[in-house]
Structure formats: structure tokens, C-alpha cells
C-alpha positions, 0 to 999 in steps of 0.5 A: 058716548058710550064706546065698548072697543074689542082687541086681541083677535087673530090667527091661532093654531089649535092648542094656542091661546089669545087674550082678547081686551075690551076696553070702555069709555063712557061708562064705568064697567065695574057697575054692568054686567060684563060679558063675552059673546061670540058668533060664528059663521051661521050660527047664533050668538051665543053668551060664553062667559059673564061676569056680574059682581067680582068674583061671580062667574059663569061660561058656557059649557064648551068653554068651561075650564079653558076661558077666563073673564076678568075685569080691571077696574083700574083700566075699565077693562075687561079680558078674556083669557082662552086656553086650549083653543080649538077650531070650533072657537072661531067666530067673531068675539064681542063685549057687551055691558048691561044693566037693569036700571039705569037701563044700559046695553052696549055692544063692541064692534066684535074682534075676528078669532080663527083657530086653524092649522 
């Protein structure tokens, strides 16, 4: 059974930081696409940062410069760094694992990020 298990979310003040964790079992994270969504209240899922094969990349926009996703194989883990957090950063966070074939999507239970003064 394949299980994707968020932490590191809270209460941060605008200008924090906060690492969130996304921890997997039955599945090896080195072999998916590994991502980071999030969603806010009303608002639509949207992807903010990948990571497909080391060191290839990509983020949102918004979040350019001020995230990082990194992945641990060692500890099939995988994290993501946010610096410079603003108010709009508030949403639920959740890791999601893909791949193509073998066919393979799967979500985490989201973590609750806040960043308010």
C-alpha cells in the first residue's frame, strides 16, 4: 500500500520559513515524478514546484527563487524548503508521485501552511 505522509506545516509570520516533509512507503521516490501542490481556500490546485530526474527542476512563478524541492533517496523523502513566505502562501500543501508507466499517481493527506502576523 502506497502511502505519501505530509509534515512541517504551521503558523509562520511573513518573512519565515518552514520546511515541509513528505515521506513515502510503498513506492521508491527516486523512480516518479516528484511534486509539490497546494490549495487555497477557493481557489484551485495548483502545481508549485517538481522534481523529475535530479537536478531537473521547475516552480511556479510566484514562488520562484524563494522555494526548493529536494529529494533524499536514502530516506525516500522529499521536502520543500520555502523562504520569504507571504501571506499569500496559505493554502493546504500536498505530495503527489506520478509516473507514466507503470501508471502510478498518489496524493498525501495535505499539511496546513498559514503565514499570517
Amino acid at each position: 500500500q502506497v502511502q505519501l505522509v505530509e509534515s512541517g506545516g504551521g503558523l509562520v509570520q511573513p518573512g519565515g520559513s518552514l520546511t515541509l516533509s513528505c515521506a513515502a512507503s510503498g513506492i521508491l521516490v527516486r523512480f516518479y515524478t516528484m511534486s509539490w501542490y497546494r490549495q487555497a481556500p477557493g481557489k484551485e490546485r495548483e502545481r508549485v514546484a517538481r522534481i523529475i530526474n535530479d537536478p531537473d527542476t521547475d516552480y511556479l512563478d510566484s514562488v520562484q527563487g524563494r522555494f526548493t524541492i529536494s529529494r533524499d533517496n536514502t530516506k525516500n523523502t522529499v521536502y520543500l524548503q520555502m523562504n520569504s513566505l507571504i501571506p499569500d502562501d496559505t493554502a493546504v500543501y500536498y505530495c503527489n508521485a506520478w509516473r507514466a508507466w507503470p501508471n502510478g499517481d498518489y496524493w498525501g493527506q495535505g499539511t496546513q501552511v498559514t503565514v499570517s502576523s
